[in-house]
C-alpha positions in Angstrom: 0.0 0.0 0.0 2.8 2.4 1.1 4.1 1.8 -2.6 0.9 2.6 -4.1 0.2 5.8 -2.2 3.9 7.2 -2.4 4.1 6.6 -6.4 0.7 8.2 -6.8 1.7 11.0 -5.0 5.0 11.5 -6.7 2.9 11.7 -9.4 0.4 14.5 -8.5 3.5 16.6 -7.1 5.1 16.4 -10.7 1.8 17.6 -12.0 2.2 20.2 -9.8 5.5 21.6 -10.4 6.7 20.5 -7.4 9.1 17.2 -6.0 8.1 15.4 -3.0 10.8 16.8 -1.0 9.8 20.5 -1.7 8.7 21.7 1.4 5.7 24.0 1.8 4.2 26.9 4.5 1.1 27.8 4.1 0.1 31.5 5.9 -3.3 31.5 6.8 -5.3 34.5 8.3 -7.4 31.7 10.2 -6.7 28.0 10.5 -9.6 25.6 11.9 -7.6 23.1 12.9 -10.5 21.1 13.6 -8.5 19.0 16.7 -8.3 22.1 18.8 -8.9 25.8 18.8 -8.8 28.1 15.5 -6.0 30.0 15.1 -5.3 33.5 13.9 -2.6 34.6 11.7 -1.3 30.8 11.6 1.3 28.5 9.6 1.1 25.2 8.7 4.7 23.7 7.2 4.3 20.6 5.3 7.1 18.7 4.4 6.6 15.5 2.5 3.5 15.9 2.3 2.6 15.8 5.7 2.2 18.5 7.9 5.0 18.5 10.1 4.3 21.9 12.4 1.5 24.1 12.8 0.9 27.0 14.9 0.4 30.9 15.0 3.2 32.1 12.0 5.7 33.8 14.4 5.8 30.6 16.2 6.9 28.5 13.2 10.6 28.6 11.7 10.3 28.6 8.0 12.9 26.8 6.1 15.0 29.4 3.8 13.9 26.8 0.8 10.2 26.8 1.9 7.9 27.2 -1.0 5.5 29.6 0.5 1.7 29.9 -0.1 0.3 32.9 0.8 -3.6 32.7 2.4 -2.9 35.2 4.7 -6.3 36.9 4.3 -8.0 33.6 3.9 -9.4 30.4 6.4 -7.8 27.1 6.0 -9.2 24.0 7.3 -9.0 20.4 6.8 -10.4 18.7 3.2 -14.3 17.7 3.8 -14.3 14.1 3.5 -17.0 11.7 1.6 -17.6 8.7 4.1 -19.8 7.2 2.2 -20.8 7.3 -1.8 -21.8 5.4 -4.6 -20.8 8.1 -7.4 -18.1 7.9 -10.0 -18.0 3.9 -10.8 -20.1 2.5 -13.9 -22.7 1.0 -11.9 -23.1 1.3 -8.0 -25.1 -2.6 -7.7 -24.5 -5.7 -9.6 -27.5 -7.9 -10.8 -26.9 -10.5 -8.6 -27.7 -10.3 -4.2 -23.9 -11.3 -3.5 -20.9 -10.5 -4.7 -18.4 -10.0 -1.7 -15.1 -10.6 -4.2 -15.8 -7.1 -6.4 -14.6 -4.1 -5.9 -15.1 -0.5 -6.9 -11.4 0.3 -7.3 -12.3 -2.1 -10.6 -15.5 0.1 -11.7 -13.6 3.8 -10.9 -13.8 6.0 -14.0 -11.2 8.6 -13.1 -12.9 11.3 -15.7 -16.3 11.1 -13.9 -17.5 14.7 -13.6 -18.2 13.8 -10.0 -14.7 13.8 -8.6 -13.9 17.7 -10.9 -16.7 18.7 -8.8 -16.1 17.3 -5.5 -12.4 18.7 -6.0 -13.8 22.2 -6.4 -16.1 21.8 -3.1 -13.2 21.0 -1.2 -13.9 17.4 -0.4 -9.9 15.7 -0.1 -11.1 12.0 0.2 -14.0 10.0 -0.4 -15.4 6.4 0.1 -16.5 5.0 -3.1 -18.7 1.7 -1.9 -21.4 -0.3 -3.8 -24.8 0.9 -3.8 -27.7 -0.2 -1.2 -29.5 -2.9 -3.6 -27.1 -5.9 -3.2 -27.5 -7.8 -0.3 -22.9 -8.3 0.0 -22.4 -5.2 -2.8 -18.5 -5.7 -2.3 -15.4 -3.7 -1.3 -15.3 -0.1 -1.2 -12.0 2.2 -1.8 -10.9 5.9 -0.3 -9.8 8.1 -3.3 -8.7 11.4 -3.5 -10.6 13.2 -6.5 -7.5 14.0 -8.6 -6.0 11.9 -10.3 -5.4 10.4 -13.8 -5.7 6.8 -13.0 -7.3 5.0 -10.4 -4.3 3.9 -8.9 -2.9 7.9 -8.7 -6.5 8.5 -7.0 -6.4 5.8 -4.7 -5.7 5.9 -0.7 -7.1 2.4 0.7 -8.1 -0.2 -1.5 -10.5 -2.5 -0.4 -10.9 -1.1 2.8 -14.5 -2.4 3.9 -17.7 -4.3 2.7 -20.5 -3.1 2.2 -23.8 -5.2 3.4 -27.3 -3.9 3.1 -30.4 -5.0 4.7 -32.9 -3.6 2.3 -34.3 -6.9 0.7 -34.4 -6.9 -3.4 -37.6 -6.4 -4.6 -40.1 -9.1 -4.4 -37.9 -10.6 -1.3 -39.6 -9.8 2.3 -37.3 -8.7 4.8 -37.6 -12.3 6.4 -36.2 -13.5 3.2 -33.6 -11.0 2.9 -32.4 -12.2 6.0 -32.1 -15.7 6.2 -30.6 -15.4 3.0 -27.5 -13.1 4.9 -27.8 -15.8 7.5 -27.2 -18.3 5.2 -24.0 -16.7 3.6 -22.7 -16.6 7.0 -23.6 -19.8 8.2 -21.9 -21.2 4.6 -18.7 -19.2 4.7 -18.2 -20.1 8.3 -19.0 -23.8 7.7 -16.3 -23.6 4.4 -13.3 -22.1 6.6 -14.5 -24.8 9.4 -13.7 -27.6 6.4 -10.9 -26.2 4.9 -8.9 -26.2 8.7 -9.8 -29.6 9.1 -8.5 -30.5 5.5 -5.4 -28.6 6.4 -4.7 -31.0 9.1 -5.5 -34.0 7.2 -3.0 -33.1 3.9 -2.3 -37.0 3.2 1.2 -37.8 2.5 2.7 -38.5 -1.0 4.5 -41.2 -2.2 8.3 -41.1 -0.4 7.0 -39.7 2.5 6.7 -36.2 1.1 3.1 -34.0 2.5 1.2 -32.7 -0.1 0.8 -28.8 -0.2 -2.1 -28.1 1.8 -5.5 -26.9 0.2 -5.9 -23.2 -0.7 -9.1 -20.7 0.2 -11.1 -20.5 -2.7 -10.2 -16.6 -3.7 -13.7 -15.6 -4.1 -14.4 -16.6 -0.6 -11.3 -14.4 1.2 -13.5 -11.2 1.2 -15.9 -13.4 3.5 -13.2 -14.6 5.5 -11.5 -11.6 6.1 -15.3 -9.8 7.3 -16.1 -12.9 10.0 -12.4 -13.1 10.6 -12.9 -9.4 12.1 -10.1 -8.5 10.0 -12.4 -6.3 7.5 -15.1 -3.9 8.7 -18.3 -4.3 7.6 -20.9 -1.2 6.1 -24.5 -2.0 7.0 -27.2 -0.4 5.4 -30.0 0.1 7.2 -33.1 1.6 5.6 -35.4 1.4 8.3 -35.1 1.6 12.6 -35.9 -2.9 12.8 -33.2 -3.1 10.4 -30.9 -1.4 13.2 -31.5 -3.9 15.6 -31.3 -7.0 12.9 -28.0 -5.2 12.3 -26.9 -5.0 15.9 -28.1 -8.7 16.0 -26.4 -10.2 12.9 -22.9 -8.4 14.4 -22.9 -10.0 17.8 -23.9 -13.5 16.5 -21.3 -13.8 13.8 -19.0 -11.3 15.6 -18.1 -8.9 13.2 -17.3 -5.1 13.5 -19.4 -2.5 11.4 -20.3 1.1 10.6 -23.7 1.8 9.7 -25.1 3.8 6.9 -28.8 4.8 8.2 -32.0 5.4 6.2 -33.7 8.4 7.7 -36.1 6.4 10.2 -33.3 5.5 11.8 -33.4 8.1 14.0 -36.2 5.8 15.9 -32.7 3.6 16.8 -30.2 6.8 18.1 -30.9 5.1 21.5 -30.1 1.7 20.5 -27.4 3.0 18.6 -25.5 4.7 21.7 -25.7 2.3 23.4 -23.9 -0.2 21.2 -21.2 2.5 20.7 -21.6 2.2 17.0 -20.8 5.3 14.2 -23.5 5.9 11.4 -23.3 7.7 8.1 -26.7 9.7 7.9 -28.6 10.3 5.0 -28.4 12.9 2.8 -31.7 14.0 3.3 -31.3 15.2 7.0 -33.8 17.2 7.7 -37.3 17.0 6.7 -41.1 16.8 8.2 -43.1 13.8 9.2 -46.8 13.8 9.9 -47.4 12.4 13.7 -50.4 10.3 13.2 -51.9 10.6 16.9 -51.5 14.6 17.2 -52.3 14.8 14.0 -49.5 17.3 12.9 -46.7 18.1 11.2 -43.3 17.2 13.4 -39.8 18.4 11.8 -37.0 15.9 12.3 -33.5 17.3 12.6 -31.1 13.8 12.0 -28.0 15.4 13.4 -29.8 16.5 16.0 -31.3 13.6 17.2 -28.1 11.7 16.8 -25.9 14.3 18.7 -28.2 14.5 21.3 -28.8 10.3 21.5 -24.3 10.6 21.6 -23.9 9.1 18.8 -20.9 9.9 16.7 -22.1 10.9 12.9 -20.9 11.6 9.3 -22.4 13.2 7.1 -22.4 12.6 2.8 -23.9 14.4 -0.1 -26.3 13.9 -2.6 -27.5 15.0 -6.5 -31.0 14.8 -5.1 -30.9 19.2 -4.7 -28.3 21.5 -4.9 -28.2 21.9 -1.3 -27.4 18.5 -0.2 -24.7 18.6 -2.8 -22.1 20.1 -0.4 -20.6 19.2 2.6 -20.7 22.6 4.1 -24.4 23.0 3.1 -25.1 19.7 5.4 -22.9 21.3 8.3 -24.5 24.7 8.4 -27.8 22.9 8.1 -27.3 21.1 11.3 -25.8 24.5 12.8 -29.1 26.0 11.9 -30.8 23.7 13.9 -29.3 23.5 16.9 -25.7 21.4 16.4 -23.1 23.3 17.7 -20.9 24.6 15.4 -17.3 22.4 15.8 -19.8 19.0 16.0 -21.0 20.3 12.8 -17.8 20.6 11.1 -16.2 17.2 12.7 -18.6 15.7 11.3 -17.6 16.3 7.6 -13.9 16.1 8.7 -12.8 14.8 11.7 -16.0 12.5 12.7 -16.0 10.8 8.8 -12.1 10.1 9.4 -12.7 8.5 12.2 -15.7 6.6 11.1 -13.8 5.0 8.3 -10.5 4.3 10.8 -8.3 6.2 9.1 -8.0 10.1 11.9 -4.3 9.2 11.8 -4.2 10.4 8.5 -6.6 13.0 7.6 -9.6 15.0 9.1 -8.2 17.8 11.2 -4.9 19.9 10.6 -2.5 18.2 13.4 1.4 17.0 13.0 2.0 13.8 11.3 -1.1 14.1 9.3 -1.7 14.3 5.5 -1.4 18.0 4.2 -4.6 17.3 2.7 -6.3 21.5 3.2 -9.1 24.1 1.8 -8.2 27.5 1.7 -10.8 29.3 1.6 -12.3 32.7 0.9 -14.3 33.1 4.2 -16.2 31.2 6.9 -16.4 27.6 6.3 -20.0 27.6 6.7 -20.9 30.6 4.8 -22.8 30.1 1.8 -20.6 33.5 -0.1 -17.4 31.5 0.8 -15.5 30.3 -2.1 -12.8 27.2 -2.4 -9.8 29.4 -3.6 -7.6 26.3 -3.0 -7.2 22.9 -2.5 -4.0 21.4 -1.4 -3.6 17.2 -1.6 -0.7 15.7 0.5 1.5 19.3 0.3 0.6 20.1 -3.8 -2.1 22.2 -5.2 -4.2 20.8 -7.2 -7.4 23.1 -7.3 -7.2 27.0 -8.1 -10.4 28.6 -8.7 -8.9 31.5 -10.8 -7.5 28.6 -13.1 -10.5 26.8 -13.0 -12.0 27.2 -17.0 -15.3 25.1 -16.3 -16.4 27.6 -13.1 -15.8 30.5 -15.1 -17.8 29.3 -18.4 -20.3 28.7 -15.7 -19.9 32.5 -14.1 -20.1 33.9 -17.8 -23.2 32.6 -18.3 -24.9 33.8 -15.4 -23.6 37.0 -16.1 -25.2 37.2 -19.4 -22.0 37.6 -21.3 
């Protein structure tokens, strides 16, 4: 993996301008670290493309070689991060309810317009996973949106599996589930077999052992999942499925995230108390008729969650052009009672943490990826621009450089 991600990033450097052992300063007029408090008139020095010091700018010693970028009237703060998406591959679910041996880094097209345009909202690293309507959809892969190939774009491959307990149609959900129960029961009974054929290799002629049998390779996604060696992405459309989910984890012992369906907030409770991290929908606010009172009732998902203590990510959506942006989800919780740093955790530092992977991105701290937004204003202002957006110490985004935005601008000018 190391070789992967340092030969991708050699590349986006050169593409850059820049070598990997360039070292950069970035001046900032305010950094949200994200970790800890914001910080006025800061620096952040990057070298490798990690960030190896931070702090206000007369605090940091800047190399005479530095190759300095000057935001000095500008906010910097950590990439948004995607925890959870089934855009930019050819087709989010196969035809068939289980396929735990595929993988998205195989269906990636690198020239999706998805990934330009998560690049110019800031976003620094998503997780690309198969879609909800497969029962085992396969492994997902974290990406950074810039890229040529899907090996330059990729950060993790095959980092989890995505499950989903929303039956196919015509299947009930009593179906759905003893089918799950039955790939289980199968894969567990198979690695079961395959030990006890292990230790039963007969000896060859001349008192040589035969090499011992191999794991069929379509069945090591499986056995890495129940092996607790690979966490598993539940979808849950609706609050049963939650406890079905909680349920199917304890039995077969196997760890897992969950990616709710807006009912779900029924489960926070249940939720908290299992410790667990959930992905909300992108729809996150929206009003429900209460049948007894005979009203309307507005539900707030972050709300509910942060109040239940459960720990949340947020992701996006091409369902408005609201819920296309990260900051539009956080300043939508703000607006309804979030605080403010929960808010923006949870497109940073809470979605790095829910896909196991805070020691490398999701706030602006030593020893972590240079991966920033420099900004024109507040993070959650909806007249702040993305001036900048830096990937592992390079810049790869400029918004004055950016040809498609300002075809875009030209037209709504009238020009």
């Amino acid at each position: 993996m190391r070789i992967v991600i340092g030969a991708a990033l050699s590349v986006i450097l050169a593409q850059a301008g820049w070598t990997r052992d360039d070292v950069v300063v970035v001046k900032a007029g305010r950094i949200v670290t994200v970790s800890g408090p914001d910080i006025e008139g800061g620096a952040i020095l990057i070298k490798g493309g990690k960030i190896e010091a931070v702090g206000k700018e007369k605090e940091i010693e800047i190399p005479w070689d530095a190759k300095v970028l000057d935001a000095s009237k500008m906010v910097v703060m950590p990439g948004w991060i995607e925890a959870h998406t089934s855009r930019g591959v050819d087709r989010p679910n196969e035809q068939v309810q289980s396929v735990p041996f595929v993988s998205t880094f195989d269906s990636i097209n690198p020239v999706d317009p998805y990934f330009e345009d998560a690049l110019r909202q800031g976003v620094t690293s998503l997780f690309v996973l198969p879609g909800h309507q497969t029962m085992i959809g396969g492994q997902g892969c974290v990406l950074r949106p810039h890229g040529l190939t899907t090996e330059q774009m990729t950060v993790v491959k095959n980092h989890a599996l995505k499950l989903s307990l929303q039956p196919r149609g015509g299947m009930s959900r009593m179906a759905h589930l003893a089918a799950i129960r039955r790939e289980f029961d199968e894969m567990l009974q198979y690695l079961q077999d395959l030990e006890e054929k292990k230790r039963e290799v007969p000896t060859a002629a001349g008192g040589q052992k035969q090499p011992p049998p191999e794991m069929d390779i379509k069945k090591e996604t499986m056995a890495r999942f129940l092996g607790g060696k690979l966490t598993g992405y539940v979808y849950c459309p609706e609050p049963a499925d939650v406890l079905k989910a909680i349920e199917l984890s304890k039995k077969y012992k196997f760890r897992m995230k969950l990616v709710v369906g807006r009912e779900c907030w029924k489960a926070a409770d249940a939720i908290a108390k299992e410790k667990l991290e959930v992905v909300l929908p992108a729809e996150m606010v929206y009003w429900e008729t209460d049948e007894e009172k005979h009203q309307e009732i507005l539900r707030v998902l972050p709300a509910i969650f942060h109040k239940a203590g459960v720990k949340f990510a947020m992701q996006t959506d091409s369902s408005s052009l609201g819920t296309s942006y990260q900051w539009y989800q956080a300043a939508t919780a703000v607006k309804h009672g979030v605080p403010r740093d929960v808010a923006i955790k949870s497109g940073t530092l809470h979605a790095a943490e829910v896909l196991d992977l805070a020691d490398r991105f999701g706030s602006i701290e030593k020893g972590k990826l240079a991966n920033l937004v420099v900004l024109t204003g507040d993070p959650l202002d909806a007249q702040t621009w993305v001036d900048r957006v830096i990937l592992e110490g390079a810049v790869v985004y400029e918004r004055e450089k950016d040809e498609k935005l300002e075809r875009v601008m030209e037209l709504k000018a009238g020009k």
